[in-house]
N, C-alpha and C positions, 0 to 999 in steps of 0.2 A: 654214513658208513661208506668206508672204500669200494668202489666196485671191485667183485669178485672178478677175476682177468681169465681164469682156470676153472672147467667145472670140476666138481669134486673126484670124476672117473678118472679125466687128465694128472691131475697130482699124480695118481697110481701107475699114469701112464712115464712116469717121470723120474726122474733117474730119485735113485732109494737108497741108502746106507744107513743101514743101522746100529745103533751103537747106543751100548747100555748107561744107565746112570751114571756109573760110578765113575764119567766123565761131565767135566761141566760142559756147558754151551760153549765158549766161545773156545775152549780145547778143540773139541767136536767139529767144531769148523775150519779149524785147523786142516785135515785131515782128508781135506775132499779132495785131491787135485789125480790121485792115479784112478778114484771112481770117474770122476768128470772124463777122463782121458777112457777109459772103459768105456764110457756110455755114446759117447759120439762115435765108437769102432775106431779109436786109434789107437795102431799098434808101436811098441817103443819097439828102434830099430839101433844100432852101434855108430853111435855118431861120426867117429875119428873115419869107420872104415866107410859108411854110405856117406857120407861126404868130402871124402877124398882129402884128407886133412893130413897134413906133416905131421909127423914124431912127436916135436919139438911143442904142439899147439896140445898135448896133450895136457901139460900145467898152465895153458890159458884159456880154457874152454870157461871162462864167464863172459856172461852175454853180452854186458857191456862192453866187453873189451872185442869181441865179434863184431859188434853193432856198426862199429868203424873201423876196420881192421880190412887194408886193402887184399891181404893176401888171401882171405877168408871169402870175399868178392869173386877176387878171382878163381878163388876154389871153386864154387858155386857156379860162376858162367863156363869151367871149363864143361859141367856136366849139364848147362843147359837150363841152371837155376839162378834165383834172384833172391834176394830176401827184402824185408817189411820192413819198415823203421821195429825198433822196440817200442815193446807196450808193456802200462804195468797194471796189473787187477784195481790197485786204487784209483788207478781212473777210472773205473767204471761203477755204476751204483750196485757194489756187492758189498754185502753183511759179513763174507772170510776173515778170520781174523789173521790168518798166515798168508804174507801176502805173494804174489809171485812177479813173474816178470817174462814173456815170451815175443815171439819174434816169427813171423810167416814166412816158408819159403816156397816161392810157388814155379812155375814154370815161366820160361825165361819170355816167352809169346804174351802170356798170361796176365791179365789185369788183375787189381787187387780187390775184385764183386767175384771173383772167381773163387773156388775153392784150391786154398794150396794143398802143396805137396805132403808136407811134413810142418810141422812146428815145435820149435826149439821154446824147454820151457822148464824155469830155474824156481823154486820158491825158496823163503825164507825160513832160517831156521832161528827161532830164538833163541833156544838155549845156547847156539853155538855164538848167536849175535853176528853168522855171515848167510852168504846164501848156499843153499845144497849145490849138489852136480847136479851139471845141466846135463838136458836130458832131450833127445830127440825121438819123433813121435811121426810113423805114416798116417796120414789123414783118410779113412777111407769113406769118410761122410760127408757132410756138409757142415762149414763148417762154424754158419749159425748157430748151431746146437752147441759148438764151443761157447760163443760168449752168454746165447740162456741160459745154459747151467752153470756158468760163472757169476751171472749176476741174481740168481735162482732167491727167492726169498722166503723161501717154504719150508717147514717144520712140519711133522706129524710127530704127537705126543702119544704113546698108547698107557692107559695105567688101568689095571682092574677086568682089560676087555674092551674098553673103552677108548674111542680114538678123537684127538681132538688135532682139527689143521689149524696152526698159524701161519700166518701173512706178516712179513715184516715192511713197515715204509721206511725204515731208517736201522740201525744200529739197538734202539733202545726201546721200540716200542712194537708190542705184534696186537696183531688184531686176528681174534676168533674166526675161522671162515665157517665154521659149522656154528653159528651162533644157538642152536637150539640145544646144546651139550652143554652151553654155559652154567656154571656153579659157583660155589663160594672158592674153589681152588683156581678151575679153570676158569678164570673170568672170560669175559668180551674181549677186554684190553689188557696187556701185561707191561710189565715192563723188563727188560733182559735179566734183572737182577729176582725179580717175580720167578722167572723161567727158572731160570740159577738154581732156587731154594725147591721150585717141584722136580726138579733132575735129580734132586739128592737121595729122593723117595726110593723107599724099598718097591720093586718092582716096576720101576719107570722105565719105557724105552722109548730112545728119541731117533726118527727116522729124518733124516735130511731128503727132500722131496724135490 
């Protein structure tokens, strides 16, 4: 069995969205990105005007085209700032199924163990099959607690009164962390698609943990 990483108080201590059955799982995870940004204390701030951005950058505010974009540099070191390469959530081991895509800006002195300033941060939308507006964010935490709660593998299921914590190691497979709860529903081991058909239950609710 996995070692347990989190005692079961910590979960609680841990960023929580809940959201009722009558979504499936990988919608559900969909959906985390303004909690996550909640839960570290980052506040969204008016990008064009806190980063001193031309008129004109208003129809190119996607990140890639930022990520290299000399003018947008020098916007930044006029006010003392720098930015990160881009990064995207697929590279990290997380279960999200809406992916995103963000970028540090820290202070110009500033190494990148340091906690930045702000982070610029885009996700995708499928139905549109492009990415949303980007969106910038003060950092007023640390901003470790951004990439745990991005890469977070945690579930709580409640049905009946009843709470049951999954552990994900991959995409397709959770494991019981309260294994003493285990049943003919709630097994040990699931598999995503297992999950899927208990979500669908009258009175299920599933907390992202």
């Amino acid at each position: 069995m996995p070692r347990i990483v989190k005692s079961y108080k910590q979960f609680f201590d841990s960023l929580q969205i809940t959201i009722s059955g009558t979504m499936g799982l990988r919608e559900s995870l969909g959906v985390m990105y303004d909690a996550i940004m909640s839960s570290i204390g980052a506040e969204e701030v008016d990008l064009m005007d806190t980063l001193k951005l031309p008129g004109e950058y208003a129809d190119k505010l996607r990140l890639d085209f930022l990520a290299d974009d000399i003018v947008f540099v020098n916007s930044l070191a006029s006010l003392g700032l720098k930015k990160s390469g881009m990064q995207n959530s697929e590279d990290f081991e997380t279960y999200l199924s809406r992916p995103c895509r963000f970028m540090m800006v820290y202070n110009v002195e500033s190494n990148e163990l340091e906690n930045p300033v702000f982070i610029l941060i885009q996700s995708w939308n499928e139905s549109l099959s492009d990415w949303e507006t980007l969106r910038l964010f003060r950092l007023n935490g640390d901003v470790k607690k951004f990439y745990d709660k991005l890469s977070s593998k945690v579930i709580q299921i409640e049905k009946d009164g009843t709470k049951y914590v999954y552990n994900s190691t991959n995409r397709n497979e959770w494991v019981l962390q309260n294994p003493d709860r285990a049943g003919k529903k709630f097994k040990k081991y699931l598999r995503t698609d297992e999950l899927e058909e208990i979500l669908k239950g009258e009175g299920v609710r599933l907390q992202i943990i």
